[in-house]
C-alpha positions as CSV (number, residue, x, y, z in Angstrom):
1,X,1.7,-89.9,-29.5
2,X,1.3,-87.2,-32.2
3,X,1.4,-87.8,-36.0
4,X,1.0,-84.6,-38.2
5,X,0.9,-84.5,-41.9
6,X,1.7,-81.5,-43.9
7,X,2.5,-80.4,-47.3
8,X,4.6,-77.3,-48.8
9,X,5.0,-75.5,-44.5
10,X,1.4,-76.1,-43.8
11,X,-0.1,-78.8,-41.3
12,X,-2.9,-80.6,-43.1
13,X,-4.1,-82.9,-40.4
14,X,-2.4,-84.1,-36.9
15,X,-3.3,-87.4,-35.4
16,X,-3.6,-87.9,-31.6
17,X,-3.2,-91.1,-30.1
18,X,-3.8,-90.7,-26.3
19,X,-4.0,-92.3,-22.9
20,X,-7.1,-90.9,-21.4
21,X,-7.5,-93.5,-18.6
22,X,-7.5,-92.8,-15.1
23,X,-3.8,-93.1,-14.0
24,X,-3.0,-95.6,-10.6
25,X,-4.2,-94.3,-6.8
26,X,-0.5,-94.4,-5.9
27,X,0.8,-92.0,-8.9
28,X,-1.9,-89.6,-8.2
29,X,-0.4,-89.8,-4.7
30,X,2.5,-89.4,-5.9
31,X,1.4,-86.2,-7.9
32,X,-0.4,-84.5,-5.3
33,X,2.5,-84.9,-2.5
34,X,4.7,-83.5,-5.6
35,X,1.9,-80.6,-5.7
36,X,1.9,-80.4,-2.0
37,X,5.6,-79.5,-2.0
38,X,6.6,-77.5,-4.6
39,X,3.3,-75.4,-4.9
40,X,4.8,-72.8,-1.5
41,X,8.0,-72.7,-3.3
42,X,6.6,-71.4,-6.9
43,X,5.9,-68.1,-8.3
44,X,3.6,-69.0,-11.0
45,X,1.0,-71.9,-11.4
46,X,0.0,-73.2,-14.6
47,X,-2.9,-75.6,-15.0
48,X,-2.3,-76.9,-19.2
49,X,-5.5,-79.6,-19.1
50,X,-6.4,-81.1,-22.1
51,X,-8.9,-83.5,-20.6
52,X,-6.3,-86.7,-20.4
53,X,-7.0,-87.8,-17.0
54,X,-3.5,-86.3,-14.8
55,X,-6.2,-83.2,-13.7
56,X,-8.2,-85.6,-11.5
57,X,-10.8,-84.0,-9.0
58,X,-8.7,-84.7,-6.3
59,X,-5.8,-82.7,-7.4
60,X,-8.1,-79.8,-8.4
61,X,-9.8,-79.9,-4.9
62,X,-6.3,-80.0,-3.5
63,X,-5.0,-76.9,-5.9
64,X,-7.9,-75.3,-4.6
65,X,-7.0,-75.8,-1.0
66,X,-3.7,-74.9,-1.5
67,X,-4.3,-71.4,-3.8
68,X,-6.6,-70.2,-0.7
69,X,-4.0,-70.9,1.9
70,X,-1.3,-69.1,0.0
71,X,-2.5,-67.2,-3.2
72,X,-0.3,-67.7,-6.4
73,X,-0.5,-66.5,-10.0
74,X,-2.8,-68.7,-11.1
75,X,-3.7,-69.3,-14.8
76,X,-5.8,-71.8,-16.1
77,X,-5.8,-73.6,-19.6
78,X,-8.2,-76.0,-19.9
79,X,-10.7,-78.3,-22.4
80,X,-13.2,-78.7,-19.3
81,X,-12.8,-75.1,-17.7
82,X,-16.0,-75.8,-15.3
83,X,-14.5,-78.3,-13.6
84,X,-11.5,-75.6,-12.2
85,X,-14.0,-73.1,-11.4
86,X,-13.7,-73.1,-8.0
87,X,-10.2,-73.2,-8.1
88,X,-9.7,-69.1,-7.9
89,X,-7.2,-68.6,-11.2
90,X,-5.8,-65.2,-11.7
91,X,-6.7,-66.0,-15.6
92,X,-8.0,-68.9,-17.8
93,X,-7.3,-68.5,-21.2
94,X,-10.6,-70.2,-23.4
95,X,-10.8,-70.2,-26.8
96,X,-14.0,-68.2,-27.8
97,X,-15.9,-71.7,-28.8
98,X,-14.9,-72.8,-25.7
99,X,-16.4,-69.8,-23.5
100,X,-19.3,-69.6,-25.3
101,X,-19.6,-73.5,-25.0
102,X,-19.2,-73.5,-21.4
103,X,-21.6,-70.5,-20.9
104,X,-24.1,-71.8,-23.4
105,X,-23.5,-75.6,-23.9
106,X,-26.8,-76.3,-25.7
107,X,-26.4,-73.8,-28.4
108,X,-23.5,-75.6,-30.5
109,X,-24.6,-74.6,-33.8
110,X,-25.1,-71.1,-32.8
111,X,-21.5,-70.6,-31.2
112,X,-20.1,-72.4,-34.2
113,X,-21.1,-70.0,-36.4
114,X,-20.1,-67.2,-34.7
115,X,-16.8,-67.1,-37.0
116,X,-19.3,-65.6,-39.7
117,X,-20.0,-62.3,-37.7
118,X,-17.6,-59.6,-38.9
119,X,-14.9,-57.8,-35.9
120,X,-17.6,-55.9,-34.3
121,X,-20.3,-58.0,-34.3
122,X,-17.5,-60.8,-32.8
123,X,-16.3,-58.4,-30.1
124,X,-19.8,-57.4,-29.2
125,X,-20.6,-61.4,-28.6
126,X,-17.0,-62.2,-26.9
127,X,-17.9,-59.0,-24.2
128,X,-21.2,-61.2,-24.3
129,X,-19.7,-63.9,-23.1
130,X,-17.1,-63.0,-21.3
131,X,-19.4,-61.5,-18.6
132,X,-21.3,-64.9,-18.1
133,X,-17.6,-66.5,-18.2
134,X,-17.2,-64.4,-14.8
135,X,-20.4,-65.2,-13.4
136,X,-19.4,-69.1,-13.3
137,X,-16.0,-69.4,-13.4
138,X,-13.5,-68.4,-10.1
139,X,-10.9,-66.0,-12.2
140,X,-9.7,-62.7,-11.6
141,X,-9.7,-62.2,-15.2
142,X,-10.5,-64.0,-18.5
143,X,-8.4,-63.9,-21.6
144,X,-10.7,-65.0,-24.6
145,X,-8.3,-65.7,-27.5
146,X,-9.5,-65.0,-30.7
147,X,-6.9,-66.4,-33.5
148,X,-6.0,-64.2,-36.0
149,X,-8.0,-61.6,-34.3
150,X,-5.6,-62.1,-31.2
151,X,-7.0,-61.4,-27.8
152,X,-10.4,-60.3,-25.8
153,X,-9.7,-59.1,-22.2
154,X,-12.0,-58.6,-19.3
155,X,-12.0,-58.7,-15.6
156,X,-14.1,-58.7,-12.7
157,X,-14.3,-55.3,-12.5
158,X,-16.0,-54.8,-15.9
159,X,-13.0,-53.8,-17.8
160,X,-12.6,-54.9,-21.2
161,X,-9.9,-54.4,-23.7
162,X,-9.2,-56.5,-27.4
163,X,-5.8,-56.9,-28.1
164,X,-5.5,-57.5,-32.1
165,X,-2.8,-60.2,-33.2
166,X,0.0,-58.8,-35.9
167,X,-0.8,-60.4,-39.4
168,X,2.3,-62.9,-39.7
169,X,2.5,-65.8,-42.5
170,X,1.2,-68.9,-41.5
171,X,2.9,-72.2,-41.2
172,X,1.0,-74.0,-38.8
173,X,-1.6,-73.4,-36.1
174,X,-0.1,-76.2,-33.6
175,X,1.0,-74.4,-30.6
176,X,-0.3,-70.8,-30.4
177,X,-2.7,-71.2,-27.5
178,X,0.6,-72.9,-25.5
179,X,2.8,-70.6,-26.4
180,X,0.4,-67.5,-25.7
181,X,-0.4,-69.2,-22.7
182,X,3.1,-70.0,-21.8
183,X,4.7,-66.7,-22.7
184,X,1.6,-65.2,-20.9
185,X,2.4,-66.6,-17.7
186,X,5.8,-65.9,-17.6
187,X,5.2,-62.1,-18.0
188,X,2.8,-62.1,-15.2
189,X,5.4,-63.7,-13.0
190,X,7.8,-61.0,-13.9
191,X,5.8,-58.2,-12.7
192,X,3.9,-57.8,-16.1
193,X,0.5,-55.9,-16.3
194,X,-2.8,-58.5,-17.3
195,X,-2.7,-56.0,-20.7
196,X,1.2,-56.0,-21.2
197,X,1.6,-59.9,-20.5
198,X,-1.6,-60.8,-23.0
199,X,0.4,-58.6,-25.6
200,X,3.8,-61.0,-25.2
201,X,1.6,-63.9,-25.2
202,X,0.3,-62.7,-28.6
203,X,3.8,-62.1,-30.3
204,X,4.8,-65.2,-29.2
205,X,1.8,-67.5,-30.4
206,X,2.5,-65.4,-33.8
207,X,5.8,-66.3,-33.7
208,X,4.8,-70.1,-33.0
209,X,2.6,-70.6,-35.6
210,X,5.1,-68.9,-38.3
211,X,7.6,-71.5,-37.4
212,X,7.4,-74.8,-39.9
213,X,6.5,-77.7,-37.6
C-alpha cells in the first residue's frame, strides 16, 4: 500500500509498501492467456512497469511476439526500460534521469546533477541522450519528460522538438508521469499527432499535480 504525508496541499513524503516477489506460474498463465486474447481486440497498449514483478520476461517476450504479428500503439512506461527494448513501442516515456541512466549507467553523479544546467544547456544534454536512447531501445519515438520544463521529443528520424509545461501551482507531484502518460496514450489512439498527444499529456500531468492529493 501507499502512505503519504503532507502538510498545508503539499506532499512531504509517501511510503511504499510493495510486493515485489515473483507472482505464481499459474497466474502468469493466467496473465499471458488474458494478454493473448485481448491484445488483437485493442487499439492501444500501455506497458505502466514500475519494476513489481507482473512485467515478467515471459510476458515481455510474449508482447513482443504479439506486437510483430499485429502492430499496435505501443507506449512504454517503465523503471527498467532495457528490459522492453526489443519489444518495438511506438513511445516510451523516461524521465530524463532515467534515459541518461539507462544510456550511461556508470555516471550516476554526473546525470544527477544535470538539474543544475540552465534550459539550454539541459536541452542540449536531453537531444544528447535521447539519440543514444534510440540507438538501444526498439521505439519509434522517445518522449523524455522533463518536469516543470515539460517535454523533450525525438524520433527515429532525427526530429526533435521540446514541448515547455504551463507554470501551474503546485500541490503535489504524485501522478504527473501517469497522467501524461495516460492522457498521452489516449490521444494517440484517437488519431492524435506524437506532438499534439505529448501536448495533452502535458496539461493533464499539470492539471494532476495542481490537484490536492
Amino acid at each position: 500500500g501507499v502512505v503519504r504525508v503532507g502538510e498545508d496541499r503539499r506532499a512531504v513524503v509517501r511510503f511504499d509498501d510493495e510486493d515485489t516477489h515473483s507472482y505464481s506460474l499459474e497466474t502468469e498463465q493466467r496473465l499471458l492467456a488474458h494478454l493473448e486474447y485481448e491484445f488483437p481486440r485493442c487499439d492501444l497498449v500501455v506497458v505502466s512497469d514500475y519494476k513489481y514483478g507482473v512485467v515478467s520476461d515471459a510476458l515481455i517476450e510474449r508482447l513482443r511476439i504479439l506486437q510483430a504479428q499485429q502492430p499496435k500503439i505501443l507506449v512504454i512506461d517503465s523503471k527498467d526500460l532495457h528490459r522492453l527494448r526489443d519489444v518495438g513501442a511506438t513511445v516510451v516515456t523516461p524521465n530524463q534521469l532515467e534515459a541518461r541512466l539507462l544510456v550511461e549507467y556508470n555516471k550516476y553523479k554526473q546525470a544527477a546533477s544535470a538539474s543544475s544546467l540552465n534550459i539550454q544547456e539541459r536541452l542540449s544534454e536531453v537531444e544528447r541522450v535521447g539519440r543514444q536512447l534510440l540507438s538501444i531501445i526498439q521505439t519509434e519515438h522517445a518522449a523524455i519528460t522533463l518536469a516543470a520544463d515539460g517535454v523533450f521529443l525525438i524520433d527515429r528520424r532525427g526530429n526533435t522538438r521540446h514541448l515547455p509545461a504551463h507554470p501551474v501551482e503546485r500541490a503535489n507531484d504524485i501522478g504527473a508521469g501517469d497522467s501524461f502518460t495516460s492522457a498521452m496514450a489516449l490521444a494517440l489512439a484517437a488519431g492524435a499527432s506524437m506532438e499534439d498527444a505529448a501536448r495533452i499529456g502535458i496539461d493533464a500531468a499539470g492539471i494532476a499535480i495542481s490537484k490536492r492529493g
